[in-house]
N, C-alpha and C positions, 0 to 999 in steps of 0.2 A: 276418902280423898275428895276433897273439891278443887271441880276445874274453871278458872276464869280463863278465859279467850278474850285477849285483848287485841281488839282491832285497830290499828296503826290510822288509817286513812292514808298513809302516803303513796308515792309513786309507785313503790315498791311492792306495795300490796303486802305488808307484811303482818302478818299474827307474832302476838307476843302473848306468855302464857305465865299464871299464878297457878301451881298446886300446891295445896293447904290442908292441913293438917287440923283436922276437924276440933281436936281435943283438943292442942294446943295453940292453935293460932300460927305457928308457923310456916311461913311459906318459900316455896322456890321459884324464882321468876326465870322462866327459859326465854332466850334472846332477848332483854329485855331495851330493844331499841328505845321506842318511844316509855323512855324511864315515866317521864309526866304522868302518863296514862297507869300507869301501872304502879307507880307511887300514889297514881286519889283512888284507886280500885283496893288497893289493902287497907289506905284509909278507910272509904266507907264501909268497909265491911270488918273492921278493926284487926286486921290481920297485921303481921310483922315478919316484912321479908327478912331472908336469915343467910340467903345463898341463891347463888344465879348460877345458872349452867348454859353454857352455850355451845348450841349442837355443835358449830364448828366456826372457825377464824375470819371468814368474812365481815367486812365491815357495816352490812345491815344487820350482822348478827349482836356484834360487838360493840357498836356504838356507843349502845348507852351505860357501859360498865359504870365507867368513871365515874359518873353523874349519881348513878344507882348505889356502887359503895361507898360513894362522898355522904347520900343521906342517910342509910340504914349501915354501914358497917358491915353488908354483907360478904362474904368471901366466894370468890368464882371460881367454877368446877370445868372443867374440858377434857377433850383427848390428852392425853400425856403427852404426844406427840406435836399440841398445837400450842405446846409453852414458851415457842421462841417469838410466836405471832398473835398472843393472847398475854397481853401486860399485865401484871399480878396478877397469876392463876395459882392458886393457894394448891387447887390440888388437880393431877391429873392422872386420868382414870380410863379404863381398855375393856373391854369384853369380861363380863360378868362380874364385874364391879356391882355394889348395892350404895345409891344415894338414899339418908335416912332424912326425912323432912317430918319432925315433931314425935311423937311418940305411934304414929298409925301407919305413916305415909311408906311403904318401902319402892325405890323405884331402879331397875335393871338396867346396865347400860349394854346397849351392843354397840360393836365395833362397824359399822358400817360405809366403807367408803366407795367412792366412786363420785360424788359430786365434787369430794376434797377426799385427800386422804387421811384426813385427820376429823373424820364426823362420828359421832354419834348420835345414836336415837336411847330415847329411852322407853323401856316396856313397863309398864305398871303393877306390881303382884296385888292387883284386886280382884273377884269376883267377876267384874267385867274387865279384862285387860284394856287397857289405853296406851296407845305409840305414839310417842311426840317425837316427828319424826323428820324434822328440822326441812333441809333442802332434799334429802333422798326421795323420800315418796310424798308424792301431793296428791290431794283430790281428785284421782281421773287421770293421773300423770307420775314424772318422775324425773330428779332431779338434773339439768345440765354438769358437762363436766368441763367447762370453758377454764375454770380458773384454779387449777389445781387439782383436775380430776381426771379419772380415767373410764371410758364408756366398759371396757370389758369388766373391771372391777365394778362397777354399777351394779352389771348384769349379775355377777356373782353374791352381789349380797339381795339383790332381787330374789336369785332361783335358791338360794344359800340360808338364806335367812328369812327375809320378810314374807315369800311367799307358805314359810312353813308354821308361819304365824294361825292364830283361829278365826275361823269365822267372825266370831263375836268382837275381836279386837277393835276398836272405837280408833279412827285416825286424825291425827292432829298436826296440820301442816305447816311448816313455816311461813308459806304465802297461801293468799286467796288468788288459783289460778283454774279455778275449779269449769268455767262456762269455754276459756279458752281451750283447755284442757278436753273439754270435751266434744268440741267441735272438731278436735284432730281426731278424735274418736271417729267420728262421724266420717270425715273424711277418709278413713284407713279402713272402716267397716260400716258399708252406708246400710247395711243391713242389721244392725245390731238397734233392736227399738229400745230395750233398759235406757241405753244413752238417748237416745233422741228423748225420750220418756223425762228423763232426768232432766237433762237441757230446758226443756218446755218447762218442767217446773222450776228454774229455780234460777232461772235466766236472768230474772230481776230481783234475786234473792238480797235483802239487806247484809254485808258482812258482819253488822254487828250481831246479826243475829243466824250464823252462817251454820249452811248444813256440817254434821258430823257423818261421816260414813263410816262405813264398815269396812272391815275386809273383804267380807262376803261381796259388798256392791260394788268396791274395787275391782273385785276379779269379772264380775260383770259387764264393769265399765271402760275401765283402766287398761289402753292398749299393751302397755308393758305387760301387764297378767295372761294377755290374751294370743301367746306366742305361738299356738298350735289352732289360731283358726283357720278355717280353708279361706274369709275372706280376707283376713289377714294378709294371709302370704301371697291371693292371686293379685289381691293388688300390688304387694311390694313386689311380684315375679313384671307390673308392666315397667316398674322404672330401672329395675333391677332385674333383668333375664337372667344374670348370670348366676344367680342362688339354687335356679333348679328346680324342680318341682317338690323335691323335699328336704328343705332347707333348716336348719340346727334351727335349738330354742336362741343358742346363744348367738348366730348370723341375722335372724330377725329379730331380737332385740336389737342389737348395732345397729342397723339399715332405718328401726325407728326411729332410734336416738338421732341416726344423721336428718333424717325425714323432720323430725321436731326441731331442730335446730334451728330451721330455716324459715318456720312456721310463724 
């Protein structure tokens, strides 16, 4: 499988991605906003997009459908669920579904909601697994639930799913929110060096040419992962006394998620 990471430039900070099909050339464009970019990227590399999947119904995800099936004749893939809010979605697909892109590519979807309840990620059945992993989980972070989502549902595909992912899993986020992301690290565990460590490096990191992390560095970094640290929780015990001294996985996730909101 080959991965392009196409970096948007816009306000939105959004990634948009090509996985291709080594043998045959074709490809799948996940949220393929900025279509432009991603229609001269298959060019140069002679690839022929064939099908768009988009993690879920938002309009930075979706934008650029129209644009993208008007040039290639692609058909668009989503939650079954997101067919009343995704205009000709040809097919729609749930938990253990397999997207086939070319004769190599096979790619797994999980049902994962909590930013929307109509999202998907997909896992990759390669050698090195890879998650594109739309607004759910970011760089160091994890998705908002402002427009269609629910924080406890978040958590559950957090402790449910993603976290029982590998080590080696390669993560691919819908936005580049990777330095902000990790300065609330910073702020929620001023004692974790990984992050600071990370930060320093990568703080003027180019997007076009943006870190890929792991899971393993997530759980490192990524305060969502990190639900059972003692600095964790003494910090959220100063603004929040009432959690206790031992407080659920699933009450400190919440208390972050409200904490990141505001950030």
């Amino acid at each position: 499988m080959i991965v392009e990471q196409v970096w948007t430039g816009n306000a939105y900070r959004n990634f948009n991605y090509l996985l291709t099909c080594p043998e045959t050339g074709d490809a799948l464009a996940i949220d393929p906003l900025d279509f432009s970019k991603c229609l001269a990227a298959a060019e140069k590399h002679g690839w022929t997009i064939t099908q768009i999947l988009n993690t879920h119904e938002h309009g930075d995800h979706t934008g650029g459908n129209t644009a993208m099936v008007k040039a290639t004749g692609a058909t668009i893939i989503a939650h079954a669920n997101a067919k009343d809010r995704i205009p000709n979605m040809s097919r729609g697909v749930g938990a253990g579904d397999v997207i086939k892109v070319g004769t190599t590519v096979d790619l797994e979807c999980l049902d994962t909601p909590g930013h929307t309840m109509s999202h998907i990620c997909l896992l990759s059945k390669t050698d090195q697994p890879a998650l594109f992993s739309g607004d759910t989980l970011f760089n160091a972070g994890a998705g908002n639930c402002h427009n269609g989502g629910h924080p406890s549902e978040l958590y559950d595909t957090f402790h449910e799913q993603l976290g029982k992912l590998g080590d080696d899993t390669l993560i691919y986020p819908g936005h580049d929110y990777l330095i902000n992301n990790l300065q609330f690290t910073m702020d929620r565990e001023p004692d974790n060096e990984t992050a600071r460590q990370m930060l320093s490096d990568y703080e003027s990191q180019d997007p076009n040419d943006a870190l890929v992390t792991t899971l393993a560095q997530e759980r490192e970094v990524n305060t969502f992962f990190r639900l059972d640290s003692p600095s964790v929780i003494a910090r959220l015990q100063e603004q929040f006394p009432e959690i206790g001294d031992n407080p659920d996985a699933r009450t400190v996730f919440l208390k972050l998620r409200e904490l990141r909101n505001a950030w």
